[in-house]
C-alpha positions as CSV (number, residue, x, y, z in Angstrom):
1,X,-85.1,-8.9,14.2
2,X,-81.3,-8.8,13.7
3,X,-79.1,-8.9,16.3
4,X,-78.3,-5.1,16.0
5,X,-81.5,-4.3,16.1
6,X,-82.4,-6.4,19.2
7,X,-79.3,-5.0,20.9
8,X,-80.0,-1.3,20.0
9,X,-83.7,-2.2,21.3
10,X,-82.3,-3.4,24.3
11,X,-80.8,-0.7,25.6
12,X,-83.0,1.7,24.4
13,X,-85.7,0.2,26.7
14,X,-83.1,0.1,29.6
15,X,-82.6,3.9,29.0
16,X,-86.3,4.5,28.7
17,X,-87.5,2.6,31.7
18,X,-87.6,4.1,35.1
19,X,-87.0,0.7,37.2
20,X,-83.6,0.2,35.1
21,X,-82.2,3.7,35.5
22,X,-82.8,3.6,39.6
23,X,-80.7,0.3,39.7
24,X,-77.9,2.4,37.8
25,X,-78.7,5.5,40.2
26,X,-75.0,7.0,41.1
27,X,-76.3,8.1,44.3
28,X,-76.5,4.7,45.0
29,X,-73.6,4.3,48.1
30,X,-73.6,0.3,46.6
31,X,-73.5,1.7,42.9
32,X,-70.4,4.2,44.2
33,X,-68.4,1.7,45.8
34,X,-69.1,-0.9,42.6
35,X,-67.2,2.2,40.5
36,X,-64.4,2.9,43.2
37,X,-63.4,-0.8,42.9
38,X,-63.0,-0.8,39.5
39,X,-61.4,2.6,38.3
40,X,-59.0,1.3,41.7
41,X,-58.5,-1.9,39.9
42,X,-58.5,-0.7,36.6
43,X,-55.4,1.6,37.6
44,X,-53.9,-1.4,39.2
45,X,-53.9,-3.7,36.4
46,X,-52.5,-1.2,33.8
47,X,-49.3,-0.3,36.1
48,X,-48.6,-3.9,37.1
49,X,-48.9,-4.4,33.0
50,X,-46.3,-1.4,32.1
51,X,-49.7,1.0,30.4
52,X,-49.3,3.8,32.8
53,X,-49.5,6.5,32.2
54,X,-51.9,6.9,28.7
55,X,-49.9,9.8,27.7
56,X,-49.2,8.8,23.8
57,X,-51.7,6.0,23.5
58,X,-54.3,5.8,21.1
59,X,-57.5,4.6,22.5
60,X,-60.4,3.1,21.6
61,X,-63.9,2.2,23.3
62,X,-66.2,-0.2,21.6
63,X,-69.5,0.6,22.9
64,X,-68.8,4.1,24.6
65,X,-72.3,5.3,25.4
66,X,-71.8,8.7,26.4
67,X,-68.5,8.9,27.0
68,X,-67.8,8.6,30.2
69,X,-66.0,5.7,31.1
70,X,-63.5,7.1,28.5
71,X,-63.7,10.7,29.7
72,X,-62.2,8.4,33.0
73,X,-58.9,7.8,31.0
74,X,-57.9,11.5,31.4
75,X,-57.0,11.0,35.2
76,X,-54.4,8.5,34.4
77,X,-52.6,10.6,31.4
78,X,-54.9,10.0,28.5
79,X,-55.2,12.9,25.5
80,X,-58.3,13.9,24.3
81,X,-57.2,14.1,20.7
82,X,-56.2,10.3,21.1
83,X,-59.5,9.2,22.9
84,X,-62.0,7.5,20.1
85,X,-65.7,5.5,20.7
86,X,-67.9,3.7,19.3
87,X,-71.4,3.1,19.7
88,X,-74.4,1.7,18.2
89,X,-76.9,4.2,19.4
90,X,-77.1,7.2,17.6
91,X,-78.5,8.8,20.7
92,X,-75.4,8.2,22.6
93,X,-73.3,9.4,20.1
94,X,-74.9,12.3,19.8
95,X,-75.0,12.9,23.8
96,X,-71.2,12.1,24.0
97,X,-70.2,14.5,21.4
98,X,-72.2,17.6,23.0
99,X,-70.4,16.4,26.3
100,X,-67.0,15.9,25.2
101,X,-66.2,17.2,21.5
102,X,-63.1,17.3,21.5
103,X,-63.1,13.2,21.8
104,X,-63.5,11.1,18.8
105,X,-67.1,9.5,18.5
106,X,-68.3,7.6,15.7
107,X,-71.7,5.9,15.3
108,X,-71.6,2.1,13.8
109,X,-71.2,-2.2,14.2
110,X,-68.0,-2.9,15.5
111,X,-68.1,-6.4,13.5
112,X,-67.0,-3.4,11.1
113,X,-64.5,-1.1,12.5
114,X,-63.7,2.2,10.3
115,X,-59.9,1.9,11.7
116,X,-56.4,1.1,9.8
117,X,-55.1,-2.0,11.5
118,X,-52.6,-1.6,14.4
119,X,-54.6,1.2,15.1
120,X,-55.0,1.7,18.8
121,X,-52.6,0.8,22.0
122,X,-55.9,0.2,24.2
123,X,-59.4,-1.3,23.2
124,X,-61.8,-1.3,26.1
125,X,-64.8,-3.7,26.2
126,X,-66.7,-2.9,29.2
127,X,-70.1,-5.4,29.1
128,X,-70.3,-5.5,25.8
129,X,-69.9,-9.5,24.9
130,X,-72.3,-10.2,27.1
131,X,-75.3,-8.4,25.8
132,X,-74.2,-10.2,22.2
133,X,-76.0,-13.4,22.1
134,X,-75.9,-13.8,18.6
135,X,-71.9,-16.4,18.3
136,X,-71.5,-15.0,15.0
137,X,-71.7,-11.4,15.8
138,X,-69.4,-12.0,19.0
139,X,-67.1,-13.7,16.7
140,X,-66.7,-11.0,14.2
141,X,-66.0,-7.7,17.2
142,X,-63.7,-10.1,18.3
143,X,-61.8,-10.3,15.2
144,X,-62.2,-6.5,14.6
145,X,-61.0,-6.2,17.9
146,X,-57.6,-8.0,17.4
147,X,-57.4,-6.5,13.6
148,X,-56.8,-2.4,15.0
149,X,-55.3,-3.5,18.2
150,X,-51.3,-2.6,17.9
151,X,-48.2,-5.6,19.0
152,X,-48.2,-5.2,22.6
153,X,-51.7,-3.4,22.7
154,X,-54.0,-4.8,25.2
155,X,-57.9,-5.1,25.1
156,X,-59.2,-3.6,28.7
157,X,-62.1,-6.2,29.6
158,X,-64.6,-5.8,32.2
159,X,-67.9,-8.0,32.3
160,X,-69.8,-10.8,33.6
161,X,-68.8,-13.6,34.4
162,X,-72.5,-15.5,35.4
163,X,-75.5,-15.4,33.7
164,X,-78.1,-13.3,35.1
165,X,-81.8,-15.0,35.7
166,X,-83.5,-12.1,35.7
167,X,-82.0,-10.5,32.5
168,X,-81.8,-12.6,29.6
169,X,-80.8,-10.2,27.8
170,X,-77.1,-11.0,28.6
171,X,-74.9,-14.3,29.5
172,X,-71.9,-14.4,31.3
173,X,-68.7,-15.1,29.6
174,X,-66.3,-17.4,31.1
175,X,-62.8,-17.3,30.8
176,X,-62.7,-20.3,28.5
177,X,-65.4,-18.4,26.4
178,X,-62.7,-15.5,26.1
179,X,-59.7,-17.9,25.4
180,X,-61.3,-18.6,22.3
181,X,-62.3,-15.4,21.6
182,X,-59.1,-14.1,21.4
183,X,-56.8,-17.3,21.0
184,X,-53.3,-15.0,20.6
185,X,-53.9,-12.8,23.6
186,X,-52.4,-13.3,26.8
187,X,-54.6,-13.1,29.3
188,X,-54.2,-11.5,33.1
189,X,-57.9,-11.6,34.3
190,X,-59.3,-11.3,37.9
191,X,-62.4,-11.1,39.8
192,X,-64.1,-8.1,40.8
193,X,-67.6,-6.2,41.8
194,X,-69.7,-7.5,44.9
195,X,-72.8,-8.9,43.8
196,X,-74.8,-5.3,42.5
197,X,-78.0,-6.4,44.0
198,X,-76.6,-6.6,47.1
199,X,-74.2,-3.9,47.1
200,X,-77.2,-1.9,46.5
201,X,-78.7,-2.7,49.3
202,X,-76.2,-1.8,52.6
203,X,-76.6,1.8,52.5
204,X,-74.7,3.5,54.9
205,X,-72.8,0.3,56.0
206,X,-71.4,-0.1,52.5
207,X,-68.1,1.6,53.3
208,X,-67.4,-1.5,56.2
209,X,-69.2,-4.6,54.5
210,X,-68.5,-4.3,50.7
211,X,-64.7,-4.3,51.4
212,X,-65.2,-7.8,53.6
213,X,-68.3,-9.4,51.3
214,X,-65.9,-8.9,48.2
215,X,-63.8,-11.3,49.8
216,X,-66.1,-14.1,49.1
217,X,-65.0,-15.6,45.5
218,X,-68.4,-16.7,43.9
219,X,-69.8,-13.2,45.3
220,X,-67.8,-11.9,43.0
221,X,-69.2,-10.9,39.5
222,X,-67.4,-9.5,36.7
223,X,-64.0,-10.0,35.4
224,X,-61.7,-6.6,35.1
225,X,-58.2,-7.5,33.3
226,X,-56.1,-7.0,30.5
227,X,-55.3,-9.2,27.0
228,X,-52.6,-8.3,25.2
229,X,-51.5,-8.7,22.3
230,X,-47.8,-10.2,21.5
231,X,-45.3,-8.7,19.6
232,X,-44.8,-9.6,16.1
């Protein structure tokens, strides 16, 4: 099995299986306060960074799913004409057209990006290294990624940071992993999302106890933070 195929089967399965889709549940009060964190955090980095608002950006998603995280953009000034994914699940393609057509959605391997170069202001990765295992595939999105990223365009990352024992169908990615990744990108990276299998579990108290068990460094997951690209 490529690695394509593995990843496509891969989520597939996660989509398909009962168990996975309750962990994801948006009812979840754990699940919700994950999500405020990071649009809160992900609004926060792209001030302090000069990218507010989106108005006049081109942007793109690698590995957009249905949409939605990019659909997100529009509350901090992003244009629907400018907002472009891409996905390699036709499914989700399909699903993210019917929800938002008048988005950009393409189905296809971002190791080969159907883009000009300097194509796009932002480029958002959202867990998306880490369910590549394969060092030559992460290699070459990673290379795509810098090719159609713009001087002074930023990649928006968000993803693990620690492996998880109980999925190996992803690895963490440390921030030396990212370094060299993208070599010429300056990086402004910090630490985010309470531990989702307990976050999912305080219920009601979530509102009081996520805010303080965030605190706690090696509770915390995922890194959420920009690397952009230098001027030429």
């Amino acid at each position: 099995m490529s690695e394509i195929d593995r990843i496509a089967d891969v989520y597939r399965t996660y989509r398909e299986t009962a168990a996975k889709q309750a962990l994801w549940d948006e009812g979840n009060p754990g699940n919700q306060a994950i999500l405020r964190e990071r649009h809160s955090k992900t609004h926060k980095v792209l001030h302090s960074n000069g990218f507010l608002p989106l108005n006049g950006k081109k942007i793109l998603e690698v590995g957009c799913g249905t949409g939605k995280t990019l659909a997100g953009l529009i509350e901090l000034g992003a244009e629907p004409e400018n907002l472009f994914g891409v996905d390699l699940l036709p499914e989700r393609i399909e699903e993210a057209r019917s929800r938002y057509s008048n988005f950009h959605f393409e189905c296809g391997n971002a190791e080969n990006l159907n883009f000009p170069n300097a194509s796009f202001d932002l480029i958002l990765f959202f867990t998306v290294f880490s369910s590549i295992l394969d060092g030559d595939m992460t290699r070459n999105v990673a290379a795509e990624a810098q090719r159609v990223l713009k001087p002074s365009g930023a990649i928006l990352w968000f993803d693990f940071r620690f492996n998880n024992p109980r999925n190996p169908n992803v690895r963490g990615i440390r921030k030396k992993d990212i370094k060299i990744l993208f070599p010429k990108l300056r990086m402004h990276l910090y630490t985010i999302t309470l531990l989702p299998p307990l976050a999912r579990r305080l219920g009601r108290s979530v509102t009081f106890v996520y805010p303080i068990l965030s605190t706690i460094p090696f509770l915390r997951t995922h890194y959420l933070g920009l690397l952009i690209k230098a001027e030429p």
